[in-house]
Phi, psi and omega in degrees: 000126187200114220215075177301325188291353183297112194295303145229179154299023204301141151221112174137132192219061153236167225301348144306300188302310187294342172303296192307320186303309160297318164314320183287302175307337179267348178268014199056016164311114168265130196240156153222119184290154130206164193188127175307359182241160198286299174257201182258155163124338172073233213246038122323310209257353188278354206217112201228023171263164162314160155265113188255161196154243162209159164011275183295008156238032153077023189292141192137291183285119178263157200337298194297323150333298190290333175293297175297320190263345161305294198290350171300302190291334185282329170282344191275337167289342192113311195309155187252125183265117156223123170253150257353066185247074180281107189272119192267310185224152172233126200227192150017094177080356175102013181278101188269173170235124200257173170247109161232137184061259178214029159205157191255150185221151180265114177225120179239138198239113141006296186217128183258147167236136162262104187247040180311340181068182181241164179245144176298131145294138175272177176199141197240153208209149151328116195094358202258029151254350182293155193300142208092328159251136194222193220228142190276347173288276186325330164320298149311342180277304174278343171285320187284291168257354139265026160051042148228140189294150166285326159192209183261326195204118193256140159261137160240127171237122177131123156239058150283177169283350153288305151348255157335298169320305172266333193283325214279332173272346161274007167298323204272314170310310164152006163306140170246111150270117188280334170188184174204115193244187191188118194273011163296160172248027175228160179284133195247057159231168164279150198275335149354298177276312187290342184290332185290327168299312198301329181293303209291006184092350174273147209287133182263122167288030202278169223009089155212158187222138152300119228264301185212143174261098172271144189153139164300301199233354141231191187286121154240342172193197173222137197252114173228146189205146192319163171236149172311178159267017157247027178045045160264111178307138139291041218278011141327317177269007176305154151206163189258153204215097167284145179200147170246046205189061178272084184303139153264135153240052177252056156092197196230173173208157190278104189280093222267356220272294192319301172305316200274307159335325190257018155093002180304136184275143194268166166198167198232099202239105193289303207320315201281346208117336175112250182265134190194128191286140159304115192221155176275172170316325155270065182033042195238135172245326147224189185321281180277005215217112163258128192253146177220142147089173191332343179272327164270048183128121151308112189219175187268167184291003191270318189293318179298335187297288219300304181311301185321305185311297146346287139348251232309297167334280197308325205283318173310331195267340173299312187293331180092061179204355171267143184281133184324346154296344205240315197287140181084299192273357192278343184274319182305312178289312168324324221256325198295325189275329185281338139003281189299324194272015213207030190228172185065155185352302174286293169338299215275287199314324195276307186306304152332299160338263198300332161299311175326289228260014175284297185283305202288327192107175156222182182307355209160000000 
């Protein structure tokens, strides 16, 4: 497929892309999603508690919801989907290269939004390849949409909100989380979610780290033991945690492969994630090439909707498609809601964060 009318690109068809896609598209934009996965919607359909907040970020309302009505509006727009589509290279002139099935297409866009989303971090421990232990995304996965639990009796180490989150839906699948440690020694989540572990009686770890994942050949317990103040186990001090099942939820990183193929300049933000392209206040990261949702930062999915959007905006206002009524005040409303979503204790640091690495530029 080498498809010149195409206005932009999206890749990546979760709650950024598809924000960007609609955006572009009701604005007379011709847009084409693609995403490496069978279906559209990203970590949407895995998140199936409410979202909270206020009205105009859908509080109330759960992921997979938020999901079903993006892709309503992305169809009532127009927009083109190609799903098990893996975009592999980005070279010359907007020519990105997809993979679907067993043959591959060139397809050049005006303008690319790069929505790549982010990859879980690992943590590495004596054991830590044997079958069981896994990544809390991948948990999330088999519980929400291939309705089988990973295992019987769970350890979670990380208490973010991911963390907290997949353990309180594998309660609900039917799983016993036997525990949940973390080597902070306060809980990194919000107290919403940790207060609902805390109702069921499971045990909170804080500064404890996983020492070994014991078992020949599977998962059978866990050796976990308090850490210094240079977060180094005490494992004098270990003790065992049966479990047949040991989630990591220790944190997301920004997936880069694709931008940095396509020449975008990096910049390095730890609130954010770490390492990340470099984008102006209206996401543009190069010339032609826009980032939106987690690959530009680590945020909750409402802020990624909101970026998408942002995106969306811009690429229209690029094209000579946003209507004279719109410039200027539709980027003041968008910045006004990522504003709100960027407030209170975490918030205000991530919003500061995302100014910061805005003003400084980038690495290269």
């Amino acid at each position: 497929m080498n498809d010149s009318k195409i206005d932009l690109l999206v890749i990546g068809a979760g709650p950024a892309g598809l924000g960007a896609a609609i955006e572009a598209a009701k604005r007379g934009v011709k847009v084409l999603v693609v995403d490496e996965n069978a279906k559209p919607g990203g970590q949407l359909f895995k998140q199936i508690h409410k979202f909270f907040g206020s009205k105009e970020h859908m509080a109330g309302t759960r992921g997979f919801t938020i999901g079903e009505m993006l892709l309503e509006q992305a169809r009532e727009y127009g927009v083109m989907v190609m799903l098990n589509t893996l975009a592999w290279g980005f070279f010359a002139n907007n020519v990105v290269v997809v993979k679907q099935h067993d043959q591959s297409y060139s397809i050049q866009a005006k303008k690319v939004v790069l929505a790549t989303g982010a990859t879980e971090n690992t943590l590495s421990f004596k054991g830590c390849t044997k079958p069981g232990v896994m990544t809390a995304g991948a948990a999330q996965t088999l519980i929400n949409l291939s309705r089988v639990t990973p295992g019987e009796k769970i350890l979670m180490v990380g208490t973010g909100n991911v963390g907290l989150i997949v353990s309180y839906q594998l309660m609900q699948a039917g799983a016993q989380v036997v525990g949940i440690l973390d080597a902070a020694p306060v809980v990194g989540g919000y107290d919403v979610h940790a207060n609902k572990i805390r109702k069921a009686h499971v045990p909170f770890y804080l500064g404890h780290t996983v020492v070994e994942a014991l078992g020949k050949e599977e998962v059978i317990g866990a050796s976990i033991a308090p850490v210094d103040c240079n977060f180094k186990p005490l494992e004098k001090e270990g003790f065992f945690v049966e479990c047949d099942t040991i989630c990591l939820a220790v944190g997301l990183s920004p997936r880069l492969d694709l931008a940095l193929n396509a020449g975008c300049p990096s910049t390095y933000e730890p609130l954010l994630g770490g390492s990340m392209p470099w984008h102006d206040q209206r996401m543009r990261s190069m010339e032609d090439v826009y980032v939106a949702g987690d690959v530009a930062g680590i945020e909750e999915a409402s802020t990624a909707l909101e970026e998408g959007k942002l995106a969306g905006v811009a690429v229209a206002d690029e094209l000579g498609l946003l209507a004279k009524e719109e410039q200027g005040v539709i980027y003041e409303e968008i910045q006004s809601r990522l504003d709100k979503l960027r407030s209170g204790l975490y918030g205000d640091k991530r919003r500061q964060a995302k100014l910061d690495l805005i003003e400084r530029g980038c690495t290269r």
